[in-house]
C-alpha positions in Angstrom: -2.4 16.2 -30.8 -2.4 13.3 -28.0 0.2 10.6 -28.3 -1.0 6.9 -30.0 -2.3 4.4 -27.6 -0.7 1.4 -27.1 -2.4 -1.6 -28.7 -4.1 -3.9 -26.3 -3.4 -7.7 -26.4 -5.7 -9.0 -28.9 -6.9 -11.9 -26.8 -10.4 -11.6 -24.9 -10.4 -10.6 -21.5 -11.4 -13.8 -19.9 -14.1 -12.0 -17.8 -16.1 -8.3 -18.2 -14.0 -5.6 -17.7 -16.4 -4.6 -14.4 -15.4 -7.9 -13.2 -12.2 -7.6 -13.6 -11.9 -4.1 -12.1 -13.9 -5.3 -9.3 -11.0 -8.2 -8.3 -8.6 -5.8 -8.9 -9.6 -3.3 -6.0 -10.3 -6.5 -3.5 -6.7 -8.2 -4.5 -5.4 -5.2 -4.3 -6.9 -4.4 -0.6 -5.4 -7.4 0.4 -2.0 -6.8 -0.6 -2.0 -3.2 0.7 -3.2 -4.4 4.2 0.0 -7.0 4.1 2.0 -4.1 2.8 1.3 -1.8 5.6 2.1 -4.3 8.3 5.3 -5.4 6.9 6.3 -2.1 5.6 4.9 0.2 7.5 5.8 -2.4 10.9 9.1 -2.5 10.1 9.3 1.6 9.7 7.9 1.7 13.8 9.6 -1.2 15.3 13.1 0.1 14.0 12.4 3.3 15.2 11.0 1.9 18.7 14.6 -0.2 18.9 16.3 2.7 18.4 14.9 4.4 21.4 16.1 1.6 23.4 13.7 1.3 26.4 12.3 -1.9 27.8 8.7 -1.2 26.6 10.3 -1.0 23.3 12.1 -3.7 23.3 9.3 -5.9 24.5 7.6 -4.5 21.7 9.8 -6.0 19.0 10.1 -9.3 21.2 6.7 -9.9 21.0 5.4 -8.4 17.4 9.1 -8.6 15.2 8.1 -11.8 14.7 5.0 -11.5 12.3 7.0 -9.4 10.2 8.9 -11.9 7.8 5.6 -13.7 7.4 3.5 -10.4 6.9 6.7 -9.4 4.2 6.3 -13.1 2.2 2.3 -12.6 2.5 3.1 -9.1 0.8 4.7 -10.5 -2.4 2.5 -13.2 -2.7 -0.8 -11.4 -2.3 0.7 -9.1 -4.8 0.6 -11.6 -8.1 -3.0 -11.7 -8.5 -3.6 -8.0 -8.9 -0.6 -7.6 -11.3 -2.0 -9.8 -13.2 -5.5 -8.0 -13.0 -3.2 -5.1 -14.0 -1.6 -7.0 -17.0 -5.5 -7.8 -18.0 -6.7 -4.6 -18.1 -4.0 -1.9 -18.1 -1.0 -4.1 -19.7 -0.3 -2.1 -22.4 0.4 1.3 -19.9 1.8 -0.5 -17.1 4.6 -2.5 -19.1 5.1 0.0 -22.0 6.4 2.4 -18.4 8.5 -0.4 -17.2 10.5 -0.9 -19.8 10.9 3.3 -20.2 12.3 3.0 -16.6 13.7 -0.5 -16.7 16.5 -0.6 -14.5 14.5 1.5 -11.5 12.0 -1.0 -12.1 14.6 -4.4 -11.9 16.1 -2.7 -9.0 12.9 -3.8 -7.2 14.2 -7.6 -6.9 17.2 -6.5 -5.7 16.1 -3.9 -2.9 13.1 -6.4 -1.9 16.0 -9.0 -1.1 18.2 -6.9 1.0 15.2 -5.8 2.6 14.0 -9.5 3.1 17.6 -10.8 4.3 17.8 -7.6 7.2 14.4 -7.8 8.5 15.3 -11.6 9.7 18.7 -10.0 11.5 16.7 -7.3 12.7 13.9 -9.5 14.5 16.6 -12.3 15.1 18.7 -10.6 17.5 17.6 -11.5 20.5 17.6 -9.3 23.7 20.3 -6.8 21.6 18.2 -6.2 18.4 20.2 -5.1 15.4 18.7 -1.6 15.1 20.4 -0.5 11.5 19.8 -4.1 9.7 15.8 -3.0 11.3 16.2 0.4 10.0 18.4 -0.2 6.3 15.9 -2.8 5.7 12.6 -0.1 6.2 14.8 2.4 4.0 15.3 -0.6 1.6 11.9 -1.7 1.8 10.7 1.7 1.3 12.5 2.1 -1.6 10.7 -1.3 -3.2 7.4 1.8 -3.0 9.5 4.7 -4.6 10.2 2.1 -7.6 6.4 1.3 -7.9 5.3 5.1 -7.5 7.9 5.6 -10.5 6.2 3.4 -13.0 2.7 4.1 -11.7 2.8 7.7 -12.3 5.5 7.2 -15.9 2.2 4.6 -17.0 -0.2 7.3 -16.8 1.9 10.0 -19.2 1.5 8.9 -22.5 2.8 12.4 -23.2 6.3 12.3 -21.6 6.8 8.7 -22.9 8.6 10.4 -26.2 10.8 12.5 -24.0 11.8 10.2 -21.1 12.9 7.2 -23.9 15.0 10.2 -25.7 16.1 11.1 -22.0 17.7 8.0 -21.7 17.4 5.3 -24.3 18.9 2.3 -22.1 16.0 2.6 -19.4 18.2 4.6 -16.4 15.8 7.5 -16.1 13.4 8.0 -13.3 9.5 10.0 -13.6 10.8 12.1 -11.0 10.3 15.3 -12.4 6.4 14.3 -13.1 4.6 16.7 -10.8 2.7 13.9 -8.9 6.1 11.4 -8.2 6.8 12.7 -4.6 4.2 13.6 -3.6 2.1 10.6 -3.9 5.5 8.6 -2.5 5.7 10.8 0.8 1.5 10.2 0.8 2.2 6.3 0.2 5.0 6.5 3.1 2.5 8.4 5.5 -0.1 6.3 5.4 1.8 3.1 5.5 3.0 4.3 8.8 -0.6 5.3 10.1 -2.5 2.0 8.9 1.0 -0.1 11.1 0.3 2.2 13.9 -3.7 1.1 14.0 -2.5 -2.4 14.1 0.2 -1.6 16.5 -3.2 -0.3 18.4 -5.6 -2.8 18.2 -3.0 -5.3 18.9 -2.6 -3.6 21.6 -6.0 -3.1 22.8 -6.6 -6.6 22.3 -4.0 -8.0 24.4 -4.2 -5.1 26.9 -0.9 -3.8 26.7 -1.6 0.0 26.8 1.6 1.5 26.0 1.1 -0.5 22.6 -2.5 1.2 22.5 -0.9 4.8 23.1 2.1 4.5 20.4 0.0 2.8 18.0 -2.0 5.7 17.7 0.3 8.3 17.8 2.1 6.6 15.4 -1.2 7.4 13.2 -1.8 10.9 14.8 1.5 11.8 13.5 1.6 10.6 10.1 -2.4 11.5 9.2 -1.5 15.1 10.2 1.2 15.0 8.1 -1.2 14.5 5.1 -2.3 18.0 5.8 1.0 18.8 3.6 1.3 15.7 1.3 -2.6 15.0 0.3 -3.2 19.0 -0.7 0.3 19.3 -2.7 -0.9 15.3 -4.6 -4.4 16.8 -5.5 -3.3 20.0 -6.4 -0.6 18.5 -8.9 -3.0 16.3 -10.7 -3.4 16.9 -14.4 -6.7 19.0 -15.3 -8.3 15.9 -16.5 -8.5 14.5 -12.9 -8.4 17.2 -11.0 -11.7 19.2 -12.2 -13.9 16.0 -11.7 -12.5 15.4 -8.6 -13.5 19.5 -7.4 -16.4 19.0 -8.7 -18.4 18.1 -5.7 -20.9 15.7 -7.7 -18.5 12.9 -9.2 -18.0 10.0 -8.1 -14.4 10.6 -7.6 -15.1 13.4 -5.9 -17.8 12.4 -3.1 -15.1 9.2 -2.5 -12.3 12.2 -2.1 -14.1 14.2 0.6 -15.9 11.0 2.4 -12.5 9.1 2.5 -11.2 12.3 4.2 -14.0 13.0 6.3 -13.6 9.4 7.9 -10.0 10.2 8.0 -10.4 13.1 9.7 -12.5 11.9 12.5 -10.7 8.8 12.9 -8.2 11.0 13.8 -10.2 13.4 16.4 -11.3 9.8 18.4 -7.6 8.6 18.4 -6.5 11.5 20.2 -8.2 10.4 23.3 -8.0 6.9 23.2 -4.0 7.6 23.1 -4.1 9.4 25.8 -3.6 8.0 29.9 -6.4 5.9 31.3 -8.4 5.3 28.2 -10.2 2.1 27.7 -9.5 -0.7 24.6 -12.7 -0.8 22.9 -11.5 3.2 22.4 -9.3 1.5 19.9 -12.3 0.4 17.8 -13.7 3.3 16.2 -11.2 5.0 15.0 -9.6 1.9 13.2 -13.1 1.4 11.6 -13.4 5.1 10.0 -9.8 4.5 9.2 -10.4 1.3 7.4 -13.6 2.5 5.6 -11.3 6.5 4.9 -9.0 3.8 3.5 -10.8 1.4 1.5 -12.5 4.9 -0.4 -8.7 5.8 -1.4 -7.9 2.5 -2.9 -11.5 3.2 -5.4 -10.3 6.8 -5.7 -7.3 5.4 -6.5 -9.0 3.1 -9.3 -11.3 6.3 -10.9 -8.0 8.4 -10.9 -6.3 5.9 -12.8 -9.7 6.1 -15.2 -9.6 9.5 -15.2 -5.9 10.2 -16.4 -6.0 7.4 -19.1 -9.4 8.4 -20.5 -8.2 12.0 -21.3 -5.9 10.2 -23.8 -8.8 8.3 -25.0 -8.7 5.2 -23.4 -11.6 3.3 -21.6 -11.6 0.5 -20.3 -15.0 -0.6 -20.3 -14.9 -1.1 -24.0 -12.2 -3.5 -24.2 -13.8 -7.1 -25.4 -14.5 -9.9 -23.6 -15.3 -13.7 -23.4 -16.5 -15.5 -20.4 -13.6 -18.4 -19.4 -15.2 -20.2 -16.4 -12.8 -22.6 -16.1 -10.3 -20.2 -15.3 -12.1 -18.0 -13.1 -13.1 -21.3 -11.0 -9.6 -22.2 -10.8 -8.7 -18.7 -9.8 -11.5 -18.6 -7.0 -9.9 -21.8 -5.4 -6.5 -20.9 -5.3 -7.4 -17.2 -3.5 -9.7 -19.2 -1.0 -6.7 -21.6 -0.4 -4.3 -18.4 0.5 -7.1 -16.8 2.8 -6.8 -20.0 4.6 -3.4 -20.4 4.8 -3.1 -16.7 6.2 -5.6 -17.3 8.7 -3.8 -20.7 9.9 -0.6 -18.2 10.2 -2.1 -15.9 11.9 -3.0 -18.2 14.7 0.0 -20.3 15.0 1.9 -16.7 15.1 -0.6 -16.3 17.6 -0.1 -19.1 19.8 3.2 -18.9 19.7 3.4 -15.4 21.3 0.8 -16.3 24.2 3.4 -19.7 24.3 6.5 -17.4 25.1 4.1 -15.1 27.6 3.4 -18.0 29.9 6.3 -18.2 32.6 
């Protein structure tokens, strides 16, 4: 017999649900595209300090300093689809946090001593502080493991019972769920592959080629190491999602194989353009079948979520609604003021590098 779902809040949803899932996915693009340069930026330019060579070093001169802003664009961009989350999922999402409360606390915490050593680590100067770069990747990367842990605990109705007797003050990870490391290590790998493809086109864009050529073998390396992480996630998906998705004719499953097929050859045409002697604009097409292979994971992503919570019954196209335009205007403004302001940063972060380039 499948567990009792959680009761929803008994307010209307102040938009249709479609709507709602629709702002979801585009808030949520925007905060994963800030997460992977923060995150996944911080991850390559500690390991390039590490190595130590000029060309590395240059590399943090010039780039370490988008990262705090990239970092505080990350938690920021990140309100608007929690609360999306809250609308529409609230009663999953928070019933897990509080299971695994303290994991789930720990996130302020880790975010701040990540926050506090990425500033030493792109403030030192000609001698860059390569542990406070690299504790403050591991730290940052743990902020991920803590949202991987309530993600997957919010789609287990069925564990719920056992994890609260497991431990009835919140202490207790979901890492024996068969999908928690997986889908971390899948999270970590393409962090590091979407920072590498900026690392690139940065590179191609300012013509600095050994920026080009680690950029994408920064992406090489962690797309062929989905070949072990994406297999072992699908294959440890419950039933309920992992039939549809073999199925060949869902949606879920024609975004599966297309987000892998553009995956896939975005990774074929970055071999080349990596290697000695190749042009910029071979940056270009791979990062565009990378950013469509992408943008089909973040919808698989969404119909996953469907899938798993709909074999306990729950769908979230049903859930009632009533138009609140004054909110949704009010909304629409304040994203459109953010946009702007990340654009204005972008170009005085700009500026200022071309500024320090000029002898």
């Amino acid at each position: 017999m499948p567990p009792p779902l959680p009761v929803p809040d008994p307010l209307f949803l102040p938009l249709p649900p479609g709507v709602l899932k629709a702002l979801l996915t585009a808030t949520f693009t925007l905060h994963l595209m800030a997460v992977n340069l923060a995150v996944g930026g911080t991850i390559l330019l500690a390991c390039h300090a590490m190595l130590g060579r000029s060309q590395d070093r240059e590399l943090l001169r010039r780039l370490g300093p988008i990262l705090p802003p990239a970092l505080t664009f990350t938690i920021t961009l990140g309100v608007a689809p929690l609360l999306f989350l809250q609308l529409l999922y609230g009663q999953f999402f928070y019933t897990a946090s509080v299971l695994s409360a303290f994991p789930w606390l720990s996130v302020i915490f880790l975010l701040m001593g990540g926050y506090v050593l990425l500033y030493r680590f792109v403030g030192g100067g000609e001698k860059p502080r390569t542990f406070s770069g690299l504790l403050s990747a591991l730290l940052l990367a743990g902020v991920g493991l803590m949202l991987v842990n309530v993600s997957t605990l919010s789609l287990r109705l069925d564990a719920w019972a056992a994890h609260a007797a497991a431990s009835v003050h919140g202490l207790r990870m979901n890492h024996t769920d068969p999908t928690f490391w997986p889908r971390y290590l899948h999270m970590v790998a393409s962090m590091v592959a979407v920072a590498g493809l900026f690392l690139a086109a940065w590179g191609a864009w300012r013509k600095v080629f050994f920026a080009q050529s680690a950029g994408l073998r920064w992406f090489i390396g962690a797309t062929l190491s989905q070949l072990a992480w994406g297999p072992w996630l699908l294959l440890k998906q419950p039933a309920a999602v992992l039939d549809p998705l073999l199925a060949g004719t869902s949606g879920a499953s024609l975004l599966l194989w297309g987000s892998l097929a553009c995956g896939f050859l975005a990774l074929f045409m970055a071999i080349p353009a990596s290697q000695e002697g190749a042009q910029p604009k071979a940056v270009w097409p791979p990062l565009g079948l990378a950013g469509v292979s992408v943008l089909g994971m973040i919808l698989l992503r969404d119909k996953i979520r469907d899938l798993a919570l709909g074999a306990f019954g729950f769908q979230v196209q049903t859930l009632p609604h009533r138009t609140d335009w004054f909110s949704t205007g009010l909304f629409a403004l304040s994203l459109a003021g953010l946009v702007a302001l990340l654009v204005l940063l972008l170009r005085w972060a700009n500026q200022s590098v071309q500024g320090e380039e000029r002898p």
